[in-house]
Structures are given as structure tokens and as C-alpha cells.
C-alpha positions as CSV (number, residue, x, y, z in Angstrom):
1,X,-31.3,30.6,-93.9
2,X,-28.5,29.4,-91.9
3,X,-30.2,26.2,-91.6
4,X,-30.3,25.9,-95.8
5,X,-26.8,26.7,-96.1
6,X,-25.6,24.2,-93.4
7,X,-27.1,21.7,-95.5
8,X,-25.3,23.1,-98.7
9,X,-22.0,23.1,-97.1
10,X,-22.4,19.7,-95.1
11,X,-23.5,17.9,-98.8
12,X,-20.4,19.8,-100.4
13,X,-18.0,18.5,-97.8
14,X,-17.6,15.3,-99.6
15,X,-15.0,15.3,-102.4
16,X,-17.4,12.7,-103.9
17,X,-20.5,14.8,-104.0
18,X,-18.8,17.5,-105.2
19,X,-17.6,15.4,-108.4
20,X,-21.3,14.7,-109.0
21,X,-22.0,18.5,-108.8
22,X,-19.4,19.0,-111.1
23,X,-20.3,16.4,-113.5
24,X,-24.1,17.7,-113.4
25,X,-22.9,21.1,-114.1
26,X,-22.7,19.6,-117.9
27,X,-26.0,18.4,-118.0
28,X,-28.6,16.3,-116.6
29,X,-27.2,12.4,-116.1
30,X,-28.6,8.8,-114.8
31,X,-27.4,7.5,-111.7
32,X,-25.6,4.7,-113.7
33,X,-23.8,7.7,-115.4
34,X,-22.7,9.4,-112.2
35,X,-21.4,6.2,-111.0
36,X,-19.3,5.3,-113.5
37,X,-16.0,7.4,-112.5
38,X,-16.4,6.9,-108.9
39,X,-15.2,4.3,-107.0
40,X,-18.2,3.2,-105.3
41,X,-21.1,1.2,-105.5
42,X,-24.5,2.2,-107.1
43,X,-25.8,2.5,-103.5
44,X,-23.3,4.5,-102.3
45,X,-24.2,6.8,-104.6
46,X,-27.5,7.0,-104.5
47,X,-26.8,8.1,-100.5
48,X,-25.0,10.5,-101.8
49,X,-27.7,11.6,-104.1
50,X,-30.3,11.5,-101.5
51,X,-27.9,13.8,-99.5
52,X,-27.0,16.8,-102.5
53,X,-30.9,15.9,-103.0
54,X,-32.3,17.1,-99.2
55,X,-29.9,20.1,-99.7
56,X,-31.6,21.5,-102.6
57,X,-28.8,21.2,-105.4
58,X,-30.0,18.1,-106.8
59,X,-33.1,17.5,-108.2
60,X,-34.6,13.9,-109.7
61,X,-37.0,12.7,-111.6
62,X,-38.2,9.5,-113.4
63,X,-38.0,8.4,-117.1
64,X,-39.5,5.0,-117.3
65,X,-37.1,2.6,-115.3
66,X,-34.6,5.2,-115.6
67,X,-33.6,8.4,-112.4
68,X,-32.3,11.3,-114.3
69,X,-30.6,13.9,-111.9
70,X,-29.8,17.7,-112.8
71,X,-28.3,20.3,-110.7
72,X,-30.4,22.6,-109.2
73,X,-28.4,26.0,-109.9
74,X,-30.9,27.7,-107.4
75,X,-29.2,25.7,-104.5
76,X,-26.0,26.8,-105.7
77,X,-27.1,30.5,-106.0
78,X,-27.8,30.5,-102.1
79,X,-24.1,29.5,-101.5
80,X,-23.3,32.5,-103.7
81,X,-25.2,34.6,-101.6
82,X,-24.0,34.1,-99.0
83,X,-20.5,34.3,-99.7
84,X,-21.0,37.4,-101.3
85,X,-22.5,38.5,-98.3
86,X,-19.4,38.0,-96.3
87,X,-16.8,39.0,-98.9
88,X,-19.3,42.5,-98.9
89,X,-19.0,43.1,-95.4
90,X,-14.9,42.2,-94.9
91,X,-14.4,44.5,-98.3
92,X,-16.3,47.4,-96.3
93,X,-13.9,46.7,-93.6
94,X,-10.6,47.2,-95.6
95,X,-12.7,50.3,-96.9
96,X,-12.9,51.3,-93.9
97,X,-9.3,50.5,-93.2
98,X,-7.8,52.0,-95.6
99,X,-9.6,55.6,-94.8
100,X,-8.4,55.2,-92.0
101,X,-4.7,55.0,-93.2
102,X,-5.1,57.7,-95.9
103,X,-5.9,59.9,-93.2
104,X,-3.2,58.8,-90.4
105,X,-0.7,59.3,-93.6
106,X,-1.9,62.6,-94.7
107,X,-1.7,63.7,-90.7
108,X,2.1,62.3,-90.2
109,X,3.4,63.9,-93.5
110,X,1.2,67.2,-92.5
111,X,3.6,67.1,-88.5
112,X,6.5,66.1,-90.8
113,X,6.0,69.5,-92.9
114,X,5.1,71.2,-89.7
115,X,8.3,70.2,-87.7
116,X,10.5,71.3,-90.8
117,X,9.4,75.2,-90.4
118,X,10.5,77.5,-92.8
């Protein structure tokens, strides 16, 4: 797995990859389509294409003389995963954190109650 999302993240690092991923999110396009806004040339973008491609978020196929490309949510779903993962194990940790300071609390204002007397 770490492999997979090394790709994800190293396809996403490019801000213009990520406009095609966001302009897929609408809906299956041509390459002349996802072109169009960016300042590149057809080439360009099809490297860029090739790259989303051989990370699993894009997916292409042929109509006549024509490349459609759609997003493949399943590749975005890993990146999902695995930042849940993360954001699972550092919430535990404030979990854990804030126990922790509950009970420290509760033990100072227990001494402080102690030391008053009666």
C-alpha cells in the first residue's frame, strides 16, 4: 500500500493534475476538453494523463477517434483511507491526552481541597 499511495500523492503534487482531477470530478471529458483551460500543449497533457493514469485515479478509454477520461473515485478512496487512518490514530492520542489531563486536574484540585483542611 505505501507504494499505491506514493503514486497518488506524487500524481497530485502538480497543481495542473489536480485541475484535471477536479474538472473530472464533473464528469467524464476528452483530452481536447481537459486541455482547453490549461496552459499547455495537448502533449503535455496527455503526460500528465499517463501520470494520474499509472496512479489509478484516471481511467481512459476509446470512442472512435476520440480518448474519453473519467476519474477513478476508487483511487481517490485509497487517499481517504489513508488519511483517515492517520487522523484515527493522532485523535486517539488527544484521547489519550486529554485523560490524562482530566485526571492530573481532578488530582491538583483534590491536594488543593486537602491543603485547605477544615
Amino acid at each position: 500500500m505505501p507504494d499505491d499511495i506514493d503514486a497518488v500523492f506524487k500524481a497530485l503534487a502538480n497543481p495542473a493534475r489536480r485541475d484535471v482531477i477536479t474538472r473530472l470530478s464533473y464528469g467524464p471529458a476528452t483530452t481536447s476538453a481537459l486541455a482547453g483551460p490549461l496552459d499547455m500543449s495537448l502533449a503535455a497533457v496527455v503526460q500528465h494523463l499517463q501520470h494520474l493514469e499509472s496512479a489509478d485515479l484516471v481511467v481512459s478509454r476509446k470512442v472512435g477517434r476520440i480518448r474519453v477520461h473519467e476519474l477513478r473515485h476508487d483511487g481517490l478512496s485509497r487517499l481517504e483511507r489513508w488519511s483517515a487512518s492517520r487522523r484515527n490514530r493522532y485523535e486517539a492520542r488527544l484521547d489519550r491526552l486529554d485523560e490524562v489531563v482530566a485526571a492530573l486536574t481532578a488530582a491538583d484540585s483534590t491536594d488543593q481541597t486537602n491543603q485547605k483542611g477544615p
